[in-house]
C-alpha positions in Angstrom: 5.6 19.6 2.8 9.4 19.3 1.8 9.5 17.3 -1.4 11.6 14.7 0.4 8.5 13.8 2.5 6.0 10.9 1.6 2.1 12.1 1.4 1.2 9.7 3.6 3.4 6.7 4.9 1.8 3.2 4.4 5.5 2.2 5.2 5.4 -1.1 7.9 2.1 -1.7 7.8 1.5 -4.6 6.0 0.6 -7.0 8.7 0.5 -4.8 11.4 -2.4 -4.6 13.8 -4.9 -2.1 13.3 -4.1 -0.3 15.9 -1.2 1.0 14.4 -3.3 2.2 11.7 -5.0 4.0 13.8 -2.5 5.8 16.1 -0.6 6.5 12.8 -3.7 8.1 10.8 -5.5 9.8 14.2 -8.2 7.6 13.6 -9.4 9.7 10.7 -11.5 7.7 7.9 -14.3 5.7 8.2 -14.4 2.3 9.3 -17.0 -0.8 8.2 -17.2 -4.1 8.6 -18.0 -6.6 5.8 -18.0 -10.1 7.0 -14.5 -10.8 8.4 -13.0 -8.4 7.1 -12.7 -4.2 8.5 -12.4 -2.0 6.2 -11.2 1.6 6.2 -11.4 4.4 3.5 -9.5 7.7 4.4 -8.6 10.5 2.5 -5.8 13.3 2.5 -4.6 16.3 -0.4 -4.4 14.4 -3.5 -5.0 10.8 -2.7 -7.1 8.3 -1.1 -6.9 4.6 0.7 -8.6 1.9 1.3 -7.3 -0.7 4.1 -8.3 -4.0 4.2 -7.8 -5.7 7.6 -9.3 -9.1 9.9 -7.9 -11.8 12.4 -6.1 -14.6 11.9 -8.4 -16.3 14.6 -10.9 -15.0 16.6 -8.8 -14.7 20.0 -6.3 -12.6 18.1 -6.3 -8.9 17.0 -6.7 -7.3 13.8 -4.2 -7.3 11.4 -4.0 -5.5 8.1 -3.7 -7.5 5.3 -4.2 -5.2 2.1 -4.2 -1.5 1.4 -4.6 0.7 -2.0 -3.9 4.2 -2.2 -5.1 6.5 -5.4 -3.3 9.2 -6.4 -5.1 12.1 -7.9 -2.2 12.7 -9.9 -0.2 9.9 -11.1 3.6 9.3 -10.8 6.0 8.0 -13.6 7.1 4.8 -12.2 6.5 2.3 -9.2 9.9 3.5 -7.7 8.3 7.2 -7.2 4.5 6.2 -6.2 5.9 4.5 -3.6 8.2 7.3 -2.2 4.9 9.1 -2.5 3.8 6.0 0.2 7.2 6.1 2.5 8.5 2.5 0.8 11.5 2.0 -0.7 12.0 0.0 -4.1 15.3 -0.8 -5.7 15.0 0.3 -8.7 13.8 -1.7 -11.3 15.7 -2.5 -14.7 12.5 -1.5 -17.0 10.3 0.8 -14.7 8.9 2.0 -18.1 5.2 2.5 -17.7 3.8 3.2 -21.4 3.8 -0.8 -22.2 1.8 -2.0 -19.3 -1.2 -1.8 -17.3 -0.2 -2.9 -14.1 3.7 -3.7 -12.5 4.2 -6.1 -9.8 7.1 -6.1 -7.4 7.9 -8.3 -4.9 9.3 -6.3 -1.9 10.8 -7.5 1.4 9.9 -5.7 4.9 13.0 -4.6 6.9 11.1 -4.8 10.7 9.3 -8.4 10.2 11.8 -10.0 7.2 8.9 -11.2 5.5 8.6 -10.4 1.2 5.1 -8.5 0.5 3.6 -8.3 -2.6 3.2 -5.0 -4.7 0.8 -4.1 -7.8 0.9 -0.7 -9.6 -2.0 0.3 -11.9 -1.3 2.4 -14.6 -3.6 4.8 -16.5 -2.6 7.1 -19.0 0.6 6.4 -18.7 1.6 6.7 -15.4 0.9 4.8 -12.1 -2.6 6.0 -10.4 -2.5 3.5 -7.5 -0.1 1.1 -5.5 -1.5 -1.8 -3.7 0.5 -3.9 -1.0 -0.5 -6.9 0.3 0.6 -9.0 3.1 1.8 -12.5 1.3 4.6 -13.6 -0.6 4.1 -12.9 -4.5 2.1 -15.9 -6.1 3.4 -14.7 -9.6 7.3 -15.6 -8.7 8.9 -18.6 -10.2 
C-alpha cells in the first residue's frame, strides 16, 4: 500500500444504500439485524468498522446512516484519521489533540451537497476512531 492510499475508503458513503457498501467491501463482514436497524462489523490490517444502516420507510432501500472505524494505531489529528478513511477535512485551526477527548467537525459531501457530521475519539493522545453520521451537526450554532 503506497502511503498516499486510504486503509479503507468510507469516502461517500454516508447515506448511501447498502448496496454500495457491499459492492465496495466484497460483502466481507458480518451482517445482523437489530430492530430496524442492519448492522455490519468488518475488519481489515489495523482497523475495524461498524456500519449502522435501515430505511427511511418500508417501500424503500437501505441506507447507511452511521459508521465508526477503530484504528489499532491512532493518528495525530482528525485531518489524518480521515485520510486514513479516504475523506478530506480542511484543516482545522487547533487540530491539537492532547486537550480533548473527542473533536467534532462538520463536513460537507461533494456527490449529494448535504453537511454530515464527524466525531473523533481520542485516547492517549491521539485519535483511535472517527465516526460519520448522516445529519447535519446538532452542536452548530
Amino acid at each position: 500500500m503506497r502511503p498516499s492510499e486510504p486503509l479503507v475508503d468510507l469516502a461517500g458513503l454516508l447515506g448511501e444504500r447498502l448496496e454500495v457498501f457491499t459492492r465496495r467491501f466484497k460483502a466481507a463482514g458480518v451482517y445482523r439485524d437489530q430492530g430496524e436497524d442492519r448492522w455490519v462489523v468488518c475488519e481489515g490490517e489495523g482497523w475495524s468498522l461498524r456500519l449502522r444502516a435501515n430505511r427511511a420507510h418500508a417501500e424503500s432501500s437501505m441506507r447507511v446512516r452511521s459508521w465508526t472505524i477503530t484504528f489499532e494505531s491512532g493518528y495525530p489529528n482528525l485531518e489524518a484519521a480521515c485520510a486514513a478513511v479516504g475523506i478530506a477535512l480542511t484543516p482545522s485551526l487547533d487540530n491539537s489533540v492532547t486537550d480533548y477527548r473527542s473533536l467534532r467537525r462538520p463536513f460537507p459531501d461533494p456527490d449529494s451537497g448535504r453537511t454530515h457530521s464527524l466525531t473523533g475519539a481520542i485516547k492517549n493522545g491521539a485519535v483511535q476512531s472517527v465516526t460519520g453520521f448522516d445529519e447535519p451537526p446538532d452542536w452548530l450554532p
